[in-house]
N, C-alpha and C positions, 0 to 999 in steps of 0.2 A: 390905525387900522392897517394891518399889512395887506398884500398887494391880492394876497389869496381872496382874501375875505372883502375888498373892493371888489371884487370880480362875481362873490356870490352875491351882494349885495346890489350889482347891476343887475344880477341874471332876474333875482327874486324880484324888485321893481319893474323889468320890462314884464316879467310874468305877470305881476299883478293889473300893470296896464293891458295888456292883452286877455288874463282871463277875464278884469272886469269890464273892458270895451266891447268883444266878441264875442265872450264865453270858453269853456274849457274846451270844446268840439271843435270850434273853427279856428282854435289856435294852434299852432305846429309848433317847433323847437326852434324850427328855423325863425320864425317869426319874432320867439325871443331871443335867442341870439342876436340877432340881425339889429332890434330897436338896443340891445344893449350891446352891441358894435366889442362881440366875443365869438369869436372861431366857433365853429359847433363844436368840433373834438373836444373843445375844454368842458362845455358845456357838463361832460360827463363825469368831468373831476369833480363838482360839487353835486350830479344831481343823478339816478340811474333812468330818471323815465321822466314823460309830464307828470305825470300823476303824482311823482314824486315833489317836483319841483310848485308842482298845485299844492298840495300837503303844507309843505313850508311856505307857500307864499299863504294861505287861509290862517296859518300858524300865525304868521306876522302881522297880518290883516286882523283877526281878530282882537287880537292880544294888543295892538291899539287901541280899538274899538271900547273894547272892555278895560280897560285904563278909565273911560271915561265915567261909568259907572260906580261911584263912591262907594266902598263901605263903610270908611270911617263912621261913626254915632254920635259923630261931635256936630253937628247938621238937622233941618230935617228932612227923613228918609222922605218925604212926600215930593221936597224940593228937588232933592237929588234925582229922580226918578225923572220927574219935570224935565228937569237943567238936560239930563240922558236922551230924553226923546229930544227935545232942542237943538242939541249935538246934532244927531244923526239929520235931523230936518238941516242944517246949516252946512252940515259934509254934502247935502244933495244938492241945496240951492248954489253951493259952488261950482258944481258941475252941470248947473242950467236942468237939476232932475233928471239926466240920462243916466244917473248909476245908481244903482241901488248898493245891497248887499254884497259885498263877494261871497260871503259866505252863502247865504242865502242862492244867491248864480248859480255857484258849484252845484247847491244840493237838488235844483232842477234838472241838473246835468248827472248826476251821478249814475252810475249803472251796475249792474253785475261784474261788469267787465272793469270798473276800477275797485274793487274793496275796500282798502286802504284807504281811499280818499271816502269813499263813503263813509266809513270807520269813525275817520276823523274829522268828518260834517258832523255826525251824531255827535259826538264828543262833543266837538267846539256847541254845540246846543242845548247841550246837558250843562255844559258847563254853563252858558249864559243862564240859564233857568235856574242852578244853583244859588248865583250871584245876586239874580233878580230876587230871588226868595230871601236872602239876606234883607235887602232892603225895603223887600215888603213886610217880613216877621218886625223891622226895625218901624216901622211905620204904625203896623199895627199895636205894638205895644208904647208909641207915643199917642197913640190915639189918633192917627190920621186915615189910617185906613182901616175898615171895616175887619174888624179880630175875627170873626166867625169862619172867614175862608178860609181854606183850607189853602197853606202859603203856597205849596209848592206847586198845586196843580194850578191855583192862580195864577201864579209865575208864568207857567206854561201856558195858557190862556192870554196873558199878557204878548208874552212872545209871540205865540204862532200871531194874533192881530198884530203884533207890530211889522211880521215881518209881509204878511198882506195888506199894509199900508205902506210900505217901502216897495211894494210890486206896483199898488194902484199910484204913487207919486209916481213913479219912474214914467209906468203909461199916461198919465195923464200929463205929466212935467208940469203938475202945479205942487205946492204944498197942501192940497184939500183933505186928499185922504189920508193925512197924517192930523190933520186938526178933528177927521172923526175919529181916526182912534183915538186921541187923547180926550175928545168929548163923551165916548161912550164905554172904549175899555179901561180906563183910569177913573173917572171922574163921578160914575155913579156909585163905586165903590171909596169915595172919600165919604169920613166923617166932618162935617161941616158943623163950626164953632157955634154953640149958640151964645 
């Protein structure tokens, strides 16, 4: 890794620590600069604004996240689905429930006044809803999950309760309201073996 790209690689980390500790509003540049111990001048070599530097940190944030979510068909889609909320339950319980989403963060935050990152909150959510709909149409045609839905608005449905169960874990700092949405937006839409 050359020395440039250490350098963005600190900026984008301390960004992600401060958007998902404070939020995009009560973070400054200085702020990340500062935890990632970089001049602010430089600051500007990799990035033209926060909103810029939010963009690519939600870029990287997700695109982890979503790493976690299988497409492969060699599985089953019902597990994988499973295994995905688990994930995300296990990323919070590390951090004692105070974090949720970043992406999800941002998109409370977003305004008129950033576009751009609004832009690319939509995106990054379209995209999960894409992904998700894979593995529901894959579910559904193994026979786990209820064929009749309609995959993709499902998907959507799945998502927005997911990401209102990663808002009530956070407030609450337990795992509760992640065990109702897997009890109520997953699980009454399973077909069950007879």
């Amino acid at each position: 890794m050359s020395r440039g790209d250490a350098t963005r690689e600190k900026l984008l980390l301390s960004a992600i620590s401060h958007f998902h500790g404070f939020g995009y509003n009560k973070t400054s540049i200085k702020d990340i600069v500062s935890e990632a111990n970089v001049l602010k001048g430089s600051f500007y070599n990799y990035f033209k604004s926060k909103e810029s530097v939010a963009i690519a940190a939600s870029d990287l944030f997700y695109s982890v996240v979503l790493s976690h979510l299988k497409l492969e068909n060699t599985s089953s889609p019902l597990k994988r689905l499973r295994k995905f909320v688990r994930f995300i339950v296990g990323e919070m319980r590390q951090t004692e429930f105070t974090r949720g989403c970043l992406v999800g963060d941002l998109a409370a935050e977003v305004t008129i006044a950033t576009p751009e990152l609004k832009q690319r909150i939509a995106d990054h959510l379209d995209e999960a809803a894409r992904r998700l709909a894979v593995v529901i149409a894959q579910a559904q045609q193994a026979g786990e999950i209820n064929p009749a839905l309609p995959t993709l608005e499902f998907s959507r449905f799945i998502l927005n309760s997911l990401n209102g169960a990663i808002l009530g874990t956070k407030a609450e700092g337990t795992d509760a309201s992640m065990r109702l949405f897997e009890r109520f937006a997953i699980e009454p839409f399973v077909i069950k073996p007879k």
